[in-house]
C-alpha positions in Angstrom: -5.6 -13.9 7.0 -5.6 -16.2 9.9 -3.6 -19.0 11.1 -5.1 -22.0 12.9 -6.3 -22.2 17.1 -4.1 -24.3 19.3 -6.0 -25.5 21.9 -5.6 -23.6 25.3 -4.4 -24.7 28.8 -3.8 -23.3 32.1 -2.5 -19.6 33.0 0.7 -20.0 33.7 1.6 -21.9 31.0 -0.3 -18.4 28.9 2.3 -16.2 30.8 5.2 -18.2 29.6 4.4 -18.3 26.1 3.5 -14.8 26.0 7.1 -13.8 27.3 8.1 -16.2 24.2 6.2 -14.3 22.1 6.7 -10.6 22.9 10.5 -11.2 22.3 10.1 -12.9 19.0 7.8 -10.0 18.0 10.5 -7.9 19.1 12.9 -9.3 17.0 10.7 -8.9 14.2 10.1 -4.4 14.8 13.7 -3.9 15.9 15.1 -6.0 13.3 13.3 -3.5 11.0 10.7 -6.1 9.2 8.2 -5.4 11.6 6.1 -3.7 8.6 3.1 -4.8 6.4 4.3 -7.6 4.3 5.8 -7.7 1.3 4.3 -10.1 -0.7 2.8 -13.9 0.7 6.3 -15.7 -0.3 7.7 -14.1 2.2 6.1 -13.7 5.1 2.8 -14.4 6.3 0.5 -12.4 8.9 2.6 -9.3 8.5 5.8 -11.6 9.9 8.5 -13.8 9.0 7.6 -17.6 8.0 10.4 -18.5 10.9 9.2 -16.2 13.5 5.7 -17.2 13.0 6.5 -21.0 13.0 8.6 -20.2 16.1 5.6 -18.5 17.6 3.5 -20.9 16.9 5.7 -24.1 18.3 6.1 -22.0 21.2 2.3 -21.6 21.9 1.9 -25.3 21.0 4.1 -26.7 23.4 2.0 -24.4 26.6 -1.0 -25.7 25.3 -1.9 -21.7 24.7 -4.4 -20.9 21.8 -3.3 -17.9 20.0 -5.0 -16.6 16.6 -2.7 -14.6 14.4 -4.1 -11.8 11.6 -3.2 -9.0 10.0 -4.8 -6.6 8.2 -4.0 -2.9 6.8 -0.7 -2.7 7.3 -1.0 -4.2 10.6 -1.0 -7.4 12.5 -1.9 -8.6 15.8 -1.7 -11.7 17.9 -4.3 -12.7 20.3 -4.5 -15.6 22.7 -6.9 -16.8 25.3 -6.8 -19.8 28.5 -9.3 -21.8 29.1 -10.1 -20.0 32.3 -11.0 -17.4 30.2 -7.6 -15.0 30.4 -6.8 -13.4 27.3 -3.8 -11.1 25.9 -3.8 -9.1 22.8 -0.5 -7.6 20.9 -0.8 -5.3 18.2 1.9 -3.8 16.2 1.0 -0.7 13.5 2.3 2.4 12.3 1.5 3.9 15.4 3.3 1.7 17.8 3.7 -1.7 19.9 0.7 -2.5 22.4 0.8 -5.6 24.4 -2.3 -6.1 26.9 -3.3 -8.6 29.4 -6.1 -9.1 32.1 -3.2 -7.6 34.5 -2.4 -4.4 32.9 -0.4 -3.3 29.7 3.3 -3.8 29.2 6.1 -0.7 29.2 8.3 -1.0 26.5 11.8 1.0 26.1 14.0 1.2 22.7 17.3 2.6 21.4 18.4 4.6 23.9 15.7 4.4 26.0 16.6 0.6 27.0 18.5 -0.2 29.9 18.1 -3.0 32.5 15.8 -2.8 35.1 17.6 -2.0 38.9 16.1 -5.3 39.8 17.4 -7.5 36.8 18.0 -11.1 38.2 21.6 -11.7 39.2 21.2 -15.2 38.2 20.7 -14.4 34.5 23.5 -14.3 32.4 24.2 -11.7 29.2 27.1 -11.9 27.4 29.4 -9.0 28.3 30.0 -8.5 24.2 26.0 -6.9 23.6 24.3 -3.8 22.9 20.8 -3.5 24.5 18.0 -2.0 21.6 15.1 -3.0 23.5 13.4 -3.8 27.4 10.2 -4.8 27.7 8.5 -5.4 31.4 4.9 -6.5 31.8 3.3 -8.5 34.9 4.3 -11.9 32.9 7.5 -11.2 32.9 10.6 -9.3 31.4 11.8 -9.5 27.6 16.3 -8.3 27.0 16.4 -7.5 23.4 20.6 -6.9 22.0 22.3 -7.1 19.7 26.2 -8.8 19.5 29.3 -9.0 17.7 29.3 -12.7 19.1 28.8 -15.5 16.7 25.1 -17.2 17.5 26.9 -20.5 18.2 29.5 -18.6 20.5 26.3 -17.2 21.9 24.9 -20.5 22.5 28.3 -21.9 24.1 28.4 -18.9 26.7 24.7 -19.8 27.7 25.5 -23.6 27.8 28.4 -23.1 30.7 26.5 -20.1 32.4 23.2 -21.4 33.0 24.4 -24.6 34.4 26.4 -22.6 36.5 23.6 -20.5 38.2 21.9 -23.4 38.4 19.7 -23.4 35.5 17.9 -26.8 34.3 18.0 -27.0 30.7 14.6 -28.1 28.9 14.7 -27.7 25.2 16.9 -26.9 22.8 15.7 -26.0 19.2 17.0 -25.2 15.7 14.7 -24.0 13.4 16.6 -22.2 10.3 18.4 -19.3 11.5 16.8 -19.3 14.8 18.5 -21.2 17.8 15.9 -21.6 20.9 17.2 -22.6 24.5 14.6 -22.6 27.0 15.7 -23.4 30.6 13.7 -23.4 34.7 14.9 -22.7 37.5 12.1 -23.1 40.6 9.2 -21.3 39.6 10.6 -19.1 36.7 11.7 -19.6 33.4 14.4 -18.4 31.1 14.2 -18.3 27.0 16.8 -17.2 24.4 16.3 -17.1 21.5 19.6 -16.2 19.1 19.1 -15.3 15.3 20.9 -13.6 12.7 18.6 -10.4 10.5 20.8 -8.7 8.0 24.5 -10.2 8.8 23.7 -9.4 12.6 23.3 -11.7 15.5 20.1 -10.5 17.5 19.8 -12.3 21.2 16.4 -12.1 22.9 16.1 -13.3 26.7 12.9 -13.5 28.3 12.2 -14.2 32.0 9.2 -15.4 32.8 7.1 -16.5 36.5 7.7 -15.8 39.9 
């Protein structure tokens, strides 16, 4: 099964999207519906209808071409520039492999997660989360928690603390039970990406560029 090619732009805009799309995928094996899929109503390419159509919008708006399949109880997204850099993400039975022309990502889960000793100071998580998941790579860092926070209390706390560590708002997106709010701030920018699996709100932050 495979979903349409977006047509690809420059590198940078490839290492945003790909921050983007490691934490949705995230969402998706922490969450616990990171499996095969169960049937075609459901989901398609092995993950949910709104995580794919989040993935998708994400990589459309870079100007990144991604190609997403699955197969055997696996699926695995794949994404090239047009200067000719490509990543790969596969997630199976046997784990979660991310790989780009600058190396592989580390990935740390459950107990295993904890911030890295050089976690910007100027990006804000609610003092109400649990951490299930860190993800570094050279693109960038992924903050996967979980909250007993509301998603639109979420939202409110990001509102007032980006703007004051002077964070520049760029998008704001609702699509189903997924909230988006992508912000920049020189160089580097900052997605997250609020949702609700099984009566729980999961928050995703992903830091991206220099």
């Amino acid at each position: 099964m495979r979903r349409g090619f977006v047509p690809c732009a420059g590198r940078m805009k490839m290492k945003t999207t790909l921050v983007l799309i490691c934490g949705l995928l995230l969402v998706v094996v922490l969450g616990g519906c990171g499996g095969p899929a169960s049937g075609p109503e459901d989901t398609e390419a092995g993950i949910p209808d709104v995580v794919s159509e989040a993935i998708e919008e994400a990589a459309a708006r870079e100007g990144v071409g991604i190609d997403i399949e699955s197969s055997d109880g696996s699926m695995s997204i794949s994404g090239t520039d047009d200067d000719g850099n490509a990543f790969s993400m596969t997630q199976s039975e046997e784990g979660f492999k991310i790989t780009t022309e600058d190396g592989e990502m580390a990935m740390n889960v459950g107990a295993d997660a904890v911030l890295p000793e050089d976690f910007p100071k100027d990006v804000p998580l609610p003092k109400q989360h649990k951490l299930t998941g860190v993800m570094s790579m050279p693109e960038g860092l992924s903050v996967i928690a979980t909250s007993e926070l509301k998603p639109e209390e979420i939202a409110q706390f990001y509102a007032k603390e980006t703007a004051a560590k002077g964070w520049k708002k760029e998008q704001d997106i609702k699509m189903g039970p997924m909230h988006m709010l992508n912000y920049t701030k020189d160089e580097r920018t900052l997605s997250v990406t609020i949702a609700v699996e099984e009566g729980v709100t999961q928050l995703v932050v992903n830091i991206g560029g220099e």
